[in-house]
C-alpha positions, 0 to 999 in steps of 0.5 A: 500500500506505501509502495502504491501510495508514493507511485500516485504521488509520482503519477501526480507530478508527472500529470502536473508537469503535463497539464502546462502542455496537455489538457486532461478532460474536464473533472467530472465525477460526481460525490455521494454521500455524507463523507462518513463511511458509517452512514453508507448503507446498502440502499444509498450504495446502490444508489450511488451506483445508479447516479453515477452511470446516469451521470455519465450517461452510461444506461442499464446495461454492460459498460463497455470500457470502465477505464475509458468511462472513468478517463473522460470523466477527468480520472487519470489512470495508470498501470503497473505491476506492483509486484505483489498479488494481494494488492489491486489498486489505489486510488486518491484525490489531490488537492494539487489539481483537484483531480482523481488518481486511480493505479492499478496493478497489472500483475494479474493481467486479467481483464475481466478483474480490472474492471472490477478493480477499477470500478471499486476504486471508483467507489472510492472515489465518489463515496470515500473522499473525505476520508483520512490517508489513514483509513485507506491505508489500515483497509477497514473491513467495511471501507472495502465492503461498500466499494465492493458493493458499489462496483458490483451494483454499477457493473451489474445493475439490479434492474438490467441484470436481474431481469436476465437472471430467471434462473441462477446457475453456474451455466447461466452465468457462464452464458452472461458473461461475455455480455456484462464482462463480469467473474462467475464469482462476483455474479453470485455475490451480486445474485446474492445481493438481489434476493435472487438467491438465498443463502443456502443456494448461494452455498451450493453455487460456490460449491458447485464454482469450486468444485468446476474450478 
């Protein structure tokens, strides 16, 4: 995380140094919210899921390209390998330029969980910001929890995904995704979410997933 944190530092001063020459897209990702990670609960999470692709014009159904959706948006995005595997990302605000930092990693070199990972540092983004350096850095269980959450609701939004979910199964989710470009794993969660499945459904589907690799 310290190593992620001094790489968006770098990445700021390097897009300052640019900015006298370039003009990055005007900032304009929306904030949702009290500031207090404790007041978010699931209803404005799923909520804020839903304004930010109305904001950005995005529909109901598979975003395309987060990464391009969220550098029109203003956010300047980098990739890079960060040599260890249980970090995905980090993201900040800076008051330098008043502009949104994403990194990624790019050890995983998996499409399907970029996107994921990028739409969590979105949440970030627009649920986090006031936020101190230090919750980020202690990764509180529940800070990731809502980001979580709020990247499966604006990857699969309850209404569009729901309606094509009649009948939750390993093979169904196999079928949706090239469609919505979303992990089996993270179509269960989402199923769960819903009220789609209940919990003991939802055990045998992960058993089912681990069990079929």
């Amino acid at each position: 995380q310290v190593g992620a944190a001094i790489r968006l530092q770098w990445l700021n001063e390097v897009s300052l140094s640019l900015q006298e020459w370039v003009d990055w897209p005007k900032v304009n990702v929306p904030e949702f919210g009290s500031g207090d990670y404790r007041q978010h609960d699931d209803a404005l999470i799923e909520s804020a899921a839903l304004k930010c692709r109305d904001h950005w014009k995005l529909g109901l159904g598979p975003v395309s390209d987060v990464v391009l959706a969220m550098e029109n948006a203003g956010v300047v995005f980098v990739r890079e390998e960060l040599g260890y595997a249980k970090m995905d990302g980090s993201s900040r605000w800076f008051a330098t330029d008043d502009r949104p930092y994403v990194l990624l990693a790019s050890d995983k070199a998996n499409g399907i969980r970029n996107r994921f990972d990028a739409s969590h540092e979105l949440a970030h983004l627009v649920l986090h910001r006031q936020l101190e350096g230090i919750d980020h850095i202690k990764r509180h269980a529940e800070i990731e929890r809502q980001a979580n959450h709020f990247a499966g609701a604006f990857l699969l939004p309850a209404e569009s995904f729901g309606a094509e979910v009649s009948r939750p199964s390993l093979d169904t989710f196999l079928a949706l995704k090239p469609r919505w470009k979303v992990s089996i794993a993270a179509m269960i969660v989402r199923c769960s979410q819903l009220g789609i499945v209940d919990e003991s459904y939802a055990t045998r589907l992960w058993k089912n997933y681990s069990a079929r690799g």
